[in-house]
N, C-alpha and C positions, 0 to 999 in steps of 0.2 A: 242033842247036837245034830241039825242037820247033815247030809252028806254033801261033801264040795270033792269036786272034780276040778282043775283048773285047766283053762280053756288054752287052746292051740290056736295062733293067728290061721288065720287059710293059705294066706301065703310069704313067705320066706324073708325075712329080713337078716340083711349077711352085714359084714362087718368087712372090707375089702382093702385087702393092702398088697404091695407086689413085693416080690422076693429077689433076692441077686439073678437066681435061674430067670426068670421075668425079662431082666436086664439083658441078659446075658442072648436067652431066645429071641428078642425084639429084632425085629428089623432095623439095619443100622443106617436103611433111609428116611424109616419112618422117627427115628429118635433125630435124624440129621435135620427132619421136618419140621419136628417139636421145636427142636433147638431155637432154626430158623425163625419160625412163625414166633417165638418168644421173644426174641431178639426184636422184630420188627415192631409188635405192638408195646414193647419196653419203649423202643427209641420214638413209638408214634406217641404214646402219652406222657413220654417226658417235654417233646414239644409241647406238646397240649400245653401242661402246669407253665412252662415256660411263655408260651403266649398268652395262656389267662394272669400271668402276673405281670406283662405287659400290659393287659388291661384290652387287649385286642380279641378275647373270647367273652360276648356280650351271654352275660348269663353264667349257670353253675359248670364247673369242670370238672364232671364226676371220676376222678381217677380208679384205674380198674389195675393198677400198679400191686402185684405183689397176689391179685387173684387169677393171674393169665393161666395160671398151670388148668387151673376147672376147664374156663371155657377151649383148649388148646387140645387139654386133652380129650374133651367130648366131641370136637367138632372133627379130629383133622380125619377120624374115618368114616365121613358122611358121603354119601352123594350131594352132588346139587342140585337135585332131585328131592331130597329130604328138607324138612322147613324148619329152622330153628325161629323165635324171637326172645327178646328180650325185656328187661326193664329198666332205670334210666341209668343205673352203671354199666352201658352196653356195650362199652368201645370196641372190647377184646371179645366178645360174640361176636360183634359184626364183623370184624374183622377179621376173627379164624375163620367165619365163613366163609365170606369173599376171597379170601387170599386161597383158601381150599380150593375152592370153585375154578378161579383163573388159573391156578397152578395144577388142577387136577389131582392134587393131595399131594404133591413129592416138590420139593427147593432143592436148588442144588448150592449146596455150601459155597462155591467160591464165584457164584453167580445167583447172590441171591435175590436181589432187585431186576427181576424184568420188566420187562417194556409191561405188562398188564397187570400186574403188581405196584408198579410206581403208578401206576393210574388211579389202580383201590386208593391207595395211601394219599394221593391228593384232593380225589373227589371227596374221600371221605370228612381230610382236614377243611376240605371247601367248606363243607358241608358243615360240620363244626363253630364253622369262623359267620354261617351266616351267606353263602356265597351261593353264586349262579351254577357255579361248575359242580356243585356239592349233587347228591344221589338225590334230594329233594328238594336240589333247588335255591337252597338253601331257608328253605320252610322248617326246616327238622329241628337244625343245629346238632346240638350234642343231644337230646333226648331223645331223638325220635329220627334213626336209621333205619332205611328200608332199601333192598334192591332184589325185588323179586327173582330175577333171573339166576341170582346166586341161590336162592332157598332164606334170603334173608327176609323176614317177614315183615320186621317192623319192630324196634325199641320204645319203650311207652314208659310215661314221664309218671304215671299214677301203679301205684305201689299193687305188683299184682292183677292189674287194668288188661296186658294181653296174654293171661292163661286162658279167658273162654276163647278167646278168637283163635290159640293156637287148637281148641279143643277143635274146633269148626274145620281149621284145615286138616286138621288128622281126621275127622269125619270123613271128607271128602279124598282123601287118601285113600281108604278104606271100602270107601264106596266105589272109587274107581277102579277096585281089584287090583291095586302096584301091593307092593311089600315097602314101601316109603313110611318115614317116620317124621315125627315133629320133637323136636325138642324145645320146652319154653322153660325160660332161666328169670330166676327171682332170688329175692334174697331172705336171710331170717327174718325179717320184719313183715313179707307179703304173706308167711305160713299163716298167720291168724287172723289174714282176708277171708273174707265168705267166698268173694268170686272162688278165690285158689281152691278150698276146701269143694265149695258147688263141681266145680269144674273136675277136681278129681273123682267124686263119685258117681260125673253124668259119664268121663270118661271110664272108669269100670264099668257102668250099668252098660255102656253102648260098646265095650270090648275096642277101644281105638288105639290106635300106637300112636301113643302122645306119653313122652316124658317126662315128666314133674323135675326139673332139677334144679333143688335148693344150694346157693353158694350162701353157707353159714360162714359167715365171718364174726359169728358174735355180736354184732353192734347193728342195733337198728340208728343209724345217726349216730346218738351218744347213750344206748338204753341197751345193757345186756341182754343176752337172749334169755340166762338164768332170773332177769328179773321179772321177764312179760310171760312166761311159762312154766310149768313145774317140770316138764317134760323137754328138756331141753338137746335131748337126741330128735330133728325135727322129722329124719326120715322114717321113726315111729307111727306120725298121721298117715303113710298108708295103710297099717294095717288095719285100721279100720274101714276102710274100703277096699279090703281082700285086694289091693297091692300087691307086687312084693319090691321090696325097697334094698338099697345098697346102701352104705355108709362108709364112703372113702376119704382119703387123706388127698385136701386138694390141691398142696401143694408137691403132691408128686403128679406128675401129666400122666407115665404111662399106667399108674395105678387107677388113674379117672377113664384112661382110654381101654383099660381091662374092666372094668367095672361097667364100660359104656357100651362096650362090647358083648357083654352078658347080658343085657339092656335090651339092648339091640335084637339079640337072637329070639326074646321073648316077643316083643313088639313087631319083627318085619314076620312071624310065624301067626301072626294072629291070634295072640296068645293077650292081650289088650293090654292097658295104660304099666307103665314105671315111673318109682323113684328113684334119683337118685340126691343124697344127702353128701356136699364134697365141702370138705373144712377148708377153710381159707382166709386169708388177710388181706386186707385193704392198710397197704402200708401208712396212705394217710389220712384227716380225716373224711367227712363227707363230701366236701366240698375243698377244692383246693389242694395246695401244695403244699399245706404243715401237719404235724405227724397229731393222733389223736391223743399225747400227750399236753400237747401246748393247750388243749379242752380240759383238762383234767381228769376227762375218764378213764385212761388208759396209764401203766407206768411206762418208762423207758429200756426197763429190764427186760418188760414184755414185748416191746415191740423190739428188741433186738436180738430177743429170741428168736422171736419169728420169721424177719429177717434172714436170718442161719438158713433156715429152711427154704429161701426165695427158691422157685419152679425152677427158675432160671439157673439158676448155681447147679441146684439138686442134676438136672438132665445132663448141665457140661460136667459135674463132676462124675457120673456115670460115664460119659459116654469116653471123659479121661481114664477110667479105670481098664474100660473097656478097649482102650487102644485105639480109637474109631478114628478120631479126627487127631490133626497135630496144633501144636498153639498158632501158628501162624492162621490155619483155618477158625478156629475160636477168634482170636483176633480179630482177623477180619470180619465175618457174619456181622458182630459188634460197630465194626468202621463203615461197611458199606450201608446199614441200617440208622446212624446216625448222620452218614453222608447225603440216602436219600432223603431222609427229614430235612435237613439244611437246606437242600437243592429246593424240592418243595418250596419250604417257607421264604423264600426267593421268590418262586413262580406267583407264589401269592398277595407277600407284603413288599415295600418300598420306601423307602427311607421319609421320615415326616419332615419338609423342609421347615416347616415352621416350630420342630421342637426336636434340639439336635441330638443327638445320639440315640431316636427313639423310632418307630418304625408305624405304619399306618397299613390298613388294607388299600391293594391298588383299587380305583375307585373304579374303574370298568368292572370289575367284578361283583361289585352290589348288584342284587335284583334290582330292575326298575320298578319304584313305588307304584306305576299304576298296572302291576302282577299282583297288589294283595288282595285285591278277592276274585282274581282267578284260580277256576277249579274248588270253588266251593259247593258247587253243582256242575254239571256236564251241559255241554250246548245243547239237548234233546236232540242231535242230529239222528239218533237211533230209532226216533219216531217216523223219520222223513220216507214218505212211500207208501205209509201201512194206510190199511182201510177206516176211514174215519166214518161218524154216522151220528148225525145229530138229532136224537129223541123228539124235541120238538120241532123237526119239519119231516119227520115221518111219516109217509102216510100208505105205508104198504100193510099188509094181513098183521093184526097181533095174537097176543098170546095172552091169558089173563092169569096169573098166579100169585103167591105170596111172596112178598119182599125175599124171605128168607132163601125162598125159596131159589129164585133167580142169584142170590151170592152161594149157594152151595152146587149150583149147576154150573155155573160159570167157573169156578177154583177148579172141579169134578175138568167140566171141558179141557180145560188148559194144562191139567196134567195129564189125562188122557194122551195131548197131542206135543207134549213139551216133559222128555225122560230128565230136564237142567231141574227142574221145580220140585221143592222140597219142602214139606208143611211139616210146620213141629209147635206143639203148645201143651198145655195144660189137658187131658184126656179129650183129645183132639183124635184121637184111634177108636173110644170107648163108644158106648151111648149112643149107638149109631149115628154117629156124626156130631161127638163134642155136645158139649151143654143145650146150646143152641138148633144144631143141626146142619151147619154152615160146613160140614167135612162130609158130610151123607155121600155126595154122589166122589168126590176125591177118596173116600176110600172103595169106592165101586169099582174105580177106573184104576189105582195106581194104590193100590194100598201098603206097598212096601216103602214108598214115601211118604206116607204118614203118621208123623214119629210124636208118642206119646211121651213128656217131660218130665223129668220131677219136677219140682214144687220149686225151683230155681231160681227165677227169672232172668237174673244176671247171668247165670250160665248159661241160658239156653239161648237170650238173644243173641251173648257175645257168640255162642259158638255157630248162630247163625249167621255173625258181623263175622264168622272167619270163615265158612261156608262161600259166600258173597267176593270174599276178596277173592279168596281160592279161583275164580273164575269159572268155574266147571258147573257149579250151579246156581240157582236163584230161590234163594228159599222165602217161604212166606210164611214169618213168626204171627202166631198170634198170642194177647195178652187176653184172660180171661176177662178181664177190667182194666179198664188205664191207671187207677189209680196206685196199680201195680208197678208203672215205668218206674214210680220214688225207690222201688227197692233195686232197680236196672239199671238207675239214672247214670249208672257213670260208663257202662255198654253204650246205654243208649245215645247218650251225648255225648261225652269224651273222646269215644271209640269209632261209633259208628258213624254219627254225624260229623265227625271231622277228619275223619280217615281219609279223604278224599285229597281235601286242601292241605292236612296237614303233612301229608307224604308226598307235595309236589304239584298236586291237580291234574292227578292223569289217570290215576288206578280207578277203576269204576268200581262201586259198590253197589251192587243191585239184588237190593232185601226189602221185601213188603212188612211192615208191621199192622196186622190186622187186630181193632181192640171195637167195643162198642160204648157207648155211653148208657148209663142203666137209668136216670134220673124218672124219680116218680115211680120205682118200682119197691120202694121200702128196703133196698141194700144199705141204705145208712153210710156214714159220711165213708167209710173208706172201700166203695164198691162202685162209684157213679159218677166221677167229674168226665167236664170235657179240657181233653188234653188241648185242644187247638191251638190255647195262647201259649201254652207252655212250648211246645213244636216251633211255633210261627217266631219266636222272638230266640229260637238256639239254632245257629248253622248247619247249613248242610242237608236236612230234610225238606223234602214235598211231604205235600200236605193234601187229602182230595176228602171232601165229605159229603155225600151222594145224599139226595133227599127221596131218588123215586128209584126203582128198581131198574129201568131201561139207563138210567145212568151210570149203577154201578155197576153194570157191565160194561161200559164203556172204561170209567175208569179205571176199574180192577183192571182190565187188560192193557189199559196205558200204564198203570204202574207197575207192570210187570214189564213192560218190555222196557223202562228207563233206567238207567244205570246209576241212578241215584238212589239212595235208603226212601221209603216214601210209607207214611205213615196213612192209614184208610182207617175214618172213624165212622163207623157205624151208631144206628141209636135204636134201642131193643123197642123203639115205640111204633117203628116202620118195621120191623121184622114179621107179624101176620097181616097186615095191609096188605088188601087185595091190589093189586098193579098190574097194568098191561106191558108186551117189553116186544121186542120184533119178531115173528113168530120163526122157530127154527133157529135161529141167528145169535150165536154166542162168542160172535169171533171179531165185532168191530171196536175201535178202541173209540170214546167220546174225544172231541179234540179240546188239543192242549191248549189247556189258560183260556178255558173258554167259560165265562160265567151265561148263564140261562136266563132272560128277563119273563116271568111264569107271569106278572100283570104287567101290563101298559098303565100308565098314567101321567099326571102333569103337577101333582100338589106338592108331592115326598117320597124323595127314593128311599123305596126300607129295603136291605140287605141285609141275607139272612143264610141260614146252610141247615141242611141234616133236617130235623124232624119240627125245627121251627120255623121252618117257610110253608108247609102247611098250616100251623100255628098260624102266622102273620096275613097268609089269605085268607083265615076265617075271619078277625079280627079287622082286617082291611075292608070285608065286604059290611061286618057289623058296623064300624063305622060310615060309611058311606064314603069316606075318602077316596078324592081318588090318586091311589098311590102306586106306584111304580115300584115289584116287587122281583128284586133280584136278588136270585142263587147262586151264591159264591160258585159251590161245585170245586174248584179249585182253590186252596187259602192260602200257602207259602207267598212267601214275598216275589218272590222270582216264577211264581208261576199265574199268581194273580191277574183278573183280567179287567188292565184299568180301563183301557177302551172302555168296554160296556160301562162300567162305573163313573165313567167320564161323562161319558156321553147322556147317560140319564141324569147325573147331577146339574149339568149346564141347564137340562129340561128343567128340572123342577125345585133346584134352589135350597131344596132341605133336606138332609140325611137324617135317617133313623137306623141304626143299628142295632140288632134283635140277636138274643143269644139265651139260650136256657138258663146256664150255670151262673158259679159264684163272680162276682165280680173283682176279686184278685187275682183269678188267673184267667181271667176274660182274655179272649180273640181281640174283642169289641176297641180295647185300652191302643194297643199298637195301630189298627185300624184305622179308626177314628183319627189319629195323630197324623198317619200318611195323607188321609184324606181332605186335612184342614193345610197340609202344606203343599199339598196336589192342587185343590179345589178352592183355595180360601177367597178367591174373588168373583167365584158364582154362588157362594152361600151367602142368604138373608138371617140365617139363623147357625148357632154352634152346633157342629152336631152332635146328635142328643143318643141317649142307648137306653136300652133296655135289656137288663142284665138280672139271676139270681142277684140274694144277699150274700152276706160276707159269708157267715156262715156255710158252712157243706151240711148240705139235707139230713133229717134224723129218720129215724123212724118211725118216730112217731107221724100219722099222718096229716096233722096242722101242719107239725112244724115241718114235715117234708114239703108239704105246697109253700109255705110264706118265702122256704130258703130258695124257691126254683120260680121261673117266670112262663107264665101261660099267654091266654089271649086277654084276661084282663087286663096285666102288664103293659103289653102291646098295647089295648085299646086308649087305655090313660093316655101315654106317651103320644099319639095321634090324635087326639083329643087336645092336650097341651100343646102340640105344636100349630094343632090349626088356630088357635087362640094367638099364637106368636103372628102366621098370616093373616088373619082375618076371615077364615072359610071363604074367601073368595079369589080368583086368579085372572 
């Protein structure tokens, strides 16, 4: 028989409930506070269900009715200074927030609607309803509240989507020497997300005061938590990441706000990440104003249990025991909370003359339709000024070195002279400068910012997407291969690329994603696409892919100083290519939206990026054509440079479009499409491409050439096309 020892978590998981004495010591402003705030966000999402059964809340109305005690009782002894977010049943987070914030943590019972309090409560329902006056604009609605200056970070419609971003501003918390914390709120169903799980062990490995806090109500939608888990105590999953975790009753406030307090003393000491695990009920079901009975999953017994136990009861019935307040002040809290809802929904709706008894949004309060794609990117105003330098019309001293070499001198420069820049990836610390060698001279110059990841990716980018909002720095993620985004994609797209517009179009996000393209080097199909088309066809990102080393210094330094997320794709084919680049000079940005024309000609303009415009000039000269070869250099839609594009298509009448990779997730498809509705009455011919196969490259070496496109590719396609003119012009 073996020896067995049974093992000790590392750290602490308590079980947290408050006692009469509890009660009794509480401050009887801060339980007047609870009251308060519970009152308000009652009477704010009774409205709510009431105007979504109007039919006047376009979209789901996640009622947060009957879990107010969690978030009421974690938020109300924050600063606003501290950053909470949440997910999309966020109302009662955003809104203990704010109302914490304007009221500086204390209500006064018989004054409890003030002037900047009745303001939270209408921007917010603005905001809700779809409206201008709303915290976003009315972009958010109900899933997506943000108002930075409170600590409110941002509610996120995708299950679990803002725990890396909240890991990223408690990074930056940390890094900035405060004792500030973050709290990010999810529910039983986000505990068996990867991001959640990622994110809590990058946040123990990095020691951040960020708080994990799960509101279990039991029901993912209509799916118990005893059915998706065998472990159904969720504040458990800390201890597997040396956590220490709480487990409170969430329908008591001040047992959540003891609990959060204990929390608290660990995280603002430096002591790194908490759970907290608080029970709670969502009186109805996921959506809407009927109980999760009329679904069938729930009984009626049970939900009138739990009821019993409403936050709201529990605190006035204390604070009755306690002698604190008289019925007339209960009373009213209730009246003036329901009064300023009514008032409100006045300020907002207006009787519908055309269907009576029934009510309409007033119509000056709609966005005007041509704000929807404002702030999907920034005006680049933040470029205006700086030192631009165009490669080729250089003709001062150069320098002659390896591609590689010039992208890890240049990162090296820039943090050197810029303490905001922050590099994190995949053994980006190790190896003297990462796989590559692209970190060499950044860890020379700044090596305490350069932060080695786990194996993540969705945690690392999100907590670099909360890094970025946080405003304090700019970090530049890098993926060891792109074909890694598939396992990020909802960081990377969801979060990062629409954080901008989706919160308003004002908040700047300014995060580099640095990845390379491996094609032709035998990684096999899941190490080597080019991300291009996939970027260029999802909102919100810049896009720059350098073909010569004097470029990507230009652009690395413009995409660092934009306030846009802006993806740099590399291609490991140009990484020991010998290159010239300006000699001494690592500080000008290339300019913006500027594509490069590297041949003059008159027969066909080929347009091409990264490591196949040298490709296309060899193939361009073996044919003898003469074609006209332009360097995207810049590829987003919004940073594209049609001029140049313009202007050599009018020349020469034929496009060819030249791309490495597979052609499903071609640049080439969207392309191509702008350019026939751009251009379609100076082309003689459709324009043609030259693309990989469907396929992604093997390893084997046939099949990795037949799957990717070289110069014989190219040569056909110019070949074919001059047969369409005639070889002659």
């Amino acid at each position: 028989m073996p020896k067995q020892r049974r093992l000790a978590p590392a750290q602490p998981w308590v079980e947290f409930q408050s006692t009469p004495d509890d009660w009794k010591r509480a401050d009887p402003d801060l339980l007047a506070t609870m009251l308060g705030q519970l009152h308000l966000i009652r009477a704010f999402e009774e409205t709510v269900l009431e105007l979504a059964g109007e039919g006047l809340v376009h979209g789901p109305a996640h009622s947060s009715i009957g879990q107010e005690g969690g978030a009421v009782g974690s938020i109300i002894g924050l600063r606003s200074a501290d950053g909470i977010n949440g997910s999309h049943r966020g109302h009662h987070q955003f809104l203990a927030k704010t109302i914490t914030h304007v009221s500086n943590g204390r209500l006064n019972s018989s004054e409890l609607v003030t002037a900047p309090i009745n303001d939270v409560l209408y921007r917010t329902m603005a905001e809700i309803l779809g409206l201008t006056p709303g915290y976003c604009k009315g972009r958010g609605g109900s899933l997506h509240l943000q108002w930075f200056e409170a600590g409110a970070l941002g509610t996120n419609a995708i299950v679990g989507g803002g725990v890396p971003l909240a890991a990223g501003n408690a990074w930056a918390q940390r890094k900035a020497a405060t004792d500030d914390v973050t709290i990010s709120y999810f529910g039983d169903g986000a505990i068996n997300i990867g991001s959640v799980l990622e994110s809590m062990n990058l946040a123990a490995a990095w020691n951040l005061p960020l708080c994990f806090f799960i509101e279990n109500n039991e029901f993912a939608v209509a799916t118990r938590v005893d059915e998706v888990t065998a472990e159904p105590r969720l504040s458990g999953r800390a201890l597997g990441f040396g956590i220490p975790s709480w487990r409170v009753d969430g329908m008591d406030p001040l047992a959540v706000h003891l609990a959060t307090k204990a929390a608290e003393e660990v995280m603002r000491s430096g002591e790194g990440p908490t759970v907290i695990e608080a029970l709670v009920y969502r009186f109805f079901h996921q959506n809407g104003a009927y109980p999760g009975s009329a679904f069938g999953y729930r009984t009626k017994d049970e939900e009138t249990s739990w009821r019993e136990r409403d936050p709201l009861i529990r605190v006035e019935r204390e604070m009755r025991n306690l002698g604190l307040l008289s019925d007339s002040d209960f009373a009213g809290m209730r009246e003036q909370s329901q009064q300023a809802m009514s008032d409100i929904s006045h300020r907002l709706l207006e009787a519908n003359p055309s269907a009576d008894g029934k009510r309409r949004v007033i119509e000056s309060l709609w966005p005007d339709p041509d704000f929807v794609n404002f702030g999907i990117r920034g005006d680049t105003s933040e470029l205006e000024g700086l030192r631009t330098l165009e490669p080729l019309e250089f003709h001062g001293e150069v320098t002659e070195g390896r591609f590689i070499d010039a992208v890890s001198d240049v990162i090296g420069q820039r943090m050197k002279t810029d303490d905001r820049i922050v590099l994190l990836g995949e053994d980006v610390h190790r190896l003297g400068g990462g796989t590559n060698g692209a970190t060499k001279a950044a860890l020379k110059h700044a090596q305490d910012r350069v932060l080695g990841t786990p194996i993540s990716e969705n945690a690392f980018v999100g907590l670099g997407g909360g890094m970025a909002l946080d405003g304090r720095y700019r970090p530049i993620v890098e993926f060891m291969y792109p074909d890694f985004l598939w396992v990020a994609a909802d960081q990377v797209f969801n979060q990062i690329g629409k954080a901008r517009h989706m919160f308003g179009g004002d908040n700047p996000i300014p995060l580099v994603l640095r990845t390379k393209v491996a094609m032709g080097t035998g990684y096999g199909s899941q190490h080597l696409m080019d991300p291009a088309g996939i970027f260029a066809t999802s909102p919100g990102w810049r896009i720059v892919a350098p073909s010569t080393a004097a470029d990507y210094i230009g652009l690395f330094n413009a995409a660092l100083q934009l306030n846009d997320p802006v993806l740099i794709i590399e291609h490991v084919d140009l990484y020991n290519e010998k290159q010239t680049t300006p000699k001494a000079d690592l500080d000008y940005l290339l300019p913006f939206g500027k594509a490069a024309i590297r041949r003059e000609g008159d027969d066909v303009t080929v347009i091409s990026y990264l490591s196949m415009v040298g490709r296309s000039s060899t193939a361009i000269e073996a044919t003898g054509i003469d074609a006209e070869l332009v360097d995207l250099r810049w590829l987003d839609r919004a940073s594209i440079d049609w001029g140049t594009i313009g202007e050599s298509i009018k020349k020469t009448n034929n496009v060819l479009i030249v791309e490495e990779g597979s052609v499903g997730t071609s640049y080439g498809g969207w392309l191509a499409d702008e350019i026939q509705r751009r251009f379609f009455d100076w082309l003689d011919q459709p324009v043609e491409r030259v693309t990989g196969n469907e396929a992604s490259p093997s390893i084997s070496i046939p099949l990795e050439r037949a799957a990717i496109a070289r110069e014989e590719e190219i040569m056909v396609a110019l070949e074919s096309m001059r047969q369409t003119w005639g070889g002659a012009r």
